[in-house]
Steps between C-alpha positions, in 0.01 A plus 500: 500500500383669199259817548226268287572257781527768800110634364361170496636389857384846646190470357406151676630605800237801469265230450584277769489785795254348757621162415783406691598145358475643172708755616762283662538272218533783262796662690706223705678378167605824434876617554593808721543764181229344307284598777664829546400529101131414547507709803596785308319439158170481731533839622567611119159304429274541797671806678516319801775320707436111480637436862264733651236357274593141648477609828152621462362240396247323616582163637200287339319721264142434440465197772407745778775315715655809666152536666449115547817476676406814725186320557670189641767712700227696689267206574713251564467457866108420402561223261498149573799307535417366122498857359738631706768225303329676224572808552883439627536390161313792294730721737807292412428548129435862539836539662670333233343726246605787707833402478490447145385831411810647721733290334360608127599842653866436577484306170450769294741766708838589371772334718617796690111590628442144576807450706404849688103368555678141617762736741229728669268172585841378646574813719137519602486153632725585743868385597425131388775284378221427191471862490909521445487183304330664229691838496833250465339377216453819324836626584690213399311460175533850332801700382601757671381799207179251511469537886533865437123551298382262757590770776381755322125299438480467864592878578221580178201185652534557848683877586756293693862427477594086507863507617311720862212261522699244500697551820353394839583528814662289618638367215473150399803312289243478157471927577895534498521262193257670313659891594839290376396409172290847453794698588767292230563777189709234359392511066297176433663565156824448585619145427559282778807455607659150594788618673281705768234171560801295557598727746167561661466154505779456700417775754156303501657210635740689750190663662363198605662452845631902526150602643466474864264288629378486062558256239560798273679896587170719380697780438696334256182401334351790488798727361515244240131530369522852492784515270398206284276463222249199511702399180792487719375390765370177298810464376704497814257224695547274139890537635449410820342173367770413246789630801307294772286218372170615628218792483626738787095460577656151658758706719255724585320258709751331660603597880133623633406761242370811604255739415735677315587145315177421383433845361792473308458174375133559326655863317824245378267250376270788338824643364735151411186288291174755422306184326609252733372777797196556322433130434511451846285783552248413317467164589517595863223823431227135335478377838355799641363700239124463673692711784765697414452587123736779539722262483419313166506896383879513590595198325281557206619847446855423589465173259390736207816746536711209505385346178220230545675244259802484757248472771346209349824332455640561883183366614524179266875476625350557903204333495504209199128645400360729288426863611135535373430186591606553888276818484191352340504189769641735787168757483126461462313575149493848455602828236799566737611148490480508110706836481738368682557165296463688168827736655642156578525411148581830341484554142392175420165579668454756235 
């Protein structure tokens, strides 16, 4: 983007702060580092940081809605059944602008202080297994130099050190998968090697039945994520599907599973196909983004590091239907419904 191009772009965004769609439809097309490039052209400009600007702003500028919606929260157990319907749905809308505005936020954060906001919400919710879930999915989708600055935004954001909050007692398999991958030094630079996934394939298979009372030996498992790179690690479960003839997913959940099992099958599938996990994701996060929006935050987020136009395609391949499509008929009419469709179709919403 040329700096003509990077002047005009910060200057509607300027103009557009207090109007969220306007605001979403200017910045879902973008890419990661032309957003990065607005970000910092508009503190050249306006001597101000756009993300905090985003997350100041006012949900529906002008309309007196913040108040309205206060209004209806407060009163509500005096309204007739009528308004009360009424006022569910001003509150619904209000909710979905909230969200909105927090997802322009992340939007416009560099990767590493995005994944640490995304961690510490993770850690503070407790030891859930959506809670892990989304730590996997940072872990698994950054280098290991990249997983460094994220670290180091968490220590900076929050005075806290990630690798510490994220052990619990007592520790739960997604815990001793996560310390696994944190602790693995192996250089994300170094090319892959065939000759070790081969191998690693093979001691894949052997630990199915070597586990007492386990379809898999977790040590094994765990001394091998520690010394692999996700690279690697990628590489080794494509072996075990040309050695074997199947995902090792599929022998994962043969003989009874455990909880040890299923923890290990969502970080392979988060590690083995990103778009194909994210696909899923997302069409999984639809059917209950009036609930659990957090969710549709993971998979848009996660969706946006791994490329949207690959996205698009593994959901084609899953689903037979068009991504923005699914989202427009999966939510009601709203500015958070059209960000998310306009980051469905990428640059050719622009």
């Amino acid at each position: 983007m040329a700096s003509a191009g990077l002047e005009e772009a910060c200057a509607e965004i300027r103009g557009a702060c207090g109007n969220p769609r306007r605001l979403a439809l200017l910045l879902a097309p973008r890419s990661p580092a032309e957003r990065q490039r607005i970000r910092a052209a508009y503190r050249a400009s306006f001597g101000e940081d756009l993300a905090a600007a985003l997350r100041g702003t006012p949900l529906a500028a002008g309309s007196g809605q913040e108040d309205e919606v206060k209004g209806a929260v407060g009163g509500a157990g005096r309204l007739s059944r009528r308004a009360r319907r009424s006022s569910s749905s001003l509150v619904s809308c209000f909710l979905f602008l909230f969200q909105l505005r927090k997802l322009l936020y992340l939007w416009a954060l560099e990767p590493a202080e995005r994944d640490a906001v995304v961690a510490r919400e993770a850690v503070e919710g407790g030891a859930t297994v959506a809670g892990y879930r989304a730590l996997v999915e940072v872990f698994t989708r950054r280098k290991q130099d990249q997983l460094f600055f994220t670290k180091q935004a968490y220590l900076t954001r929050f005075r806290r050190n990630l690798d510490q909050d994220m052990v619990t007692e007592p520790s739960h398999p997604y815990q001793r998968l996560l310390v696994a991958l944190a602790a693995s030094r192996k250089s994300h630079h170094d090319e892959p090697s065939h000759h070790i996934a081969k191998c690693d394939a093979r001691r894949l298979h052997d630990t199915k039945n070597s586990g007492a009372g386990s379809v898999v030996d977790e040590a094994v498992i765990l001394e091998m994520f520690s010394k692999r790179s996700t690279p690697q690690l990628r590489l080794a479960f494509c072996s075990y599907k040309h050695i074997y003839g199947h995902d090792y997913t599929k022998a994962l959940k043969t003989n009874g599973p455990g909880e040890f099992e299923e923890a290990l099958r969502a970080v392979v599938k988060c590690i083995y196909s990103p778009s194909k996990y994210y696909s899923k994701l997302l069409q999984r996060s639809m059917q209950c983004a009036a609930t659990d929006k957090r969710l549709v935050t993971r998979a848009i987020l996660g969706s946006d590091d791994v490329g949207i136009d690959e996205i698009r395609s593994a959901f084609k391949s899953c689903y037979g239907s068009n991504l923005a499509d699914f989202i427009r008929e999966s939510l009601p009419q709203s500015d958070y419904r059209d960000f998310l469709v306009a980051v469905a179709r990428g640059s050719a919403a622009s």
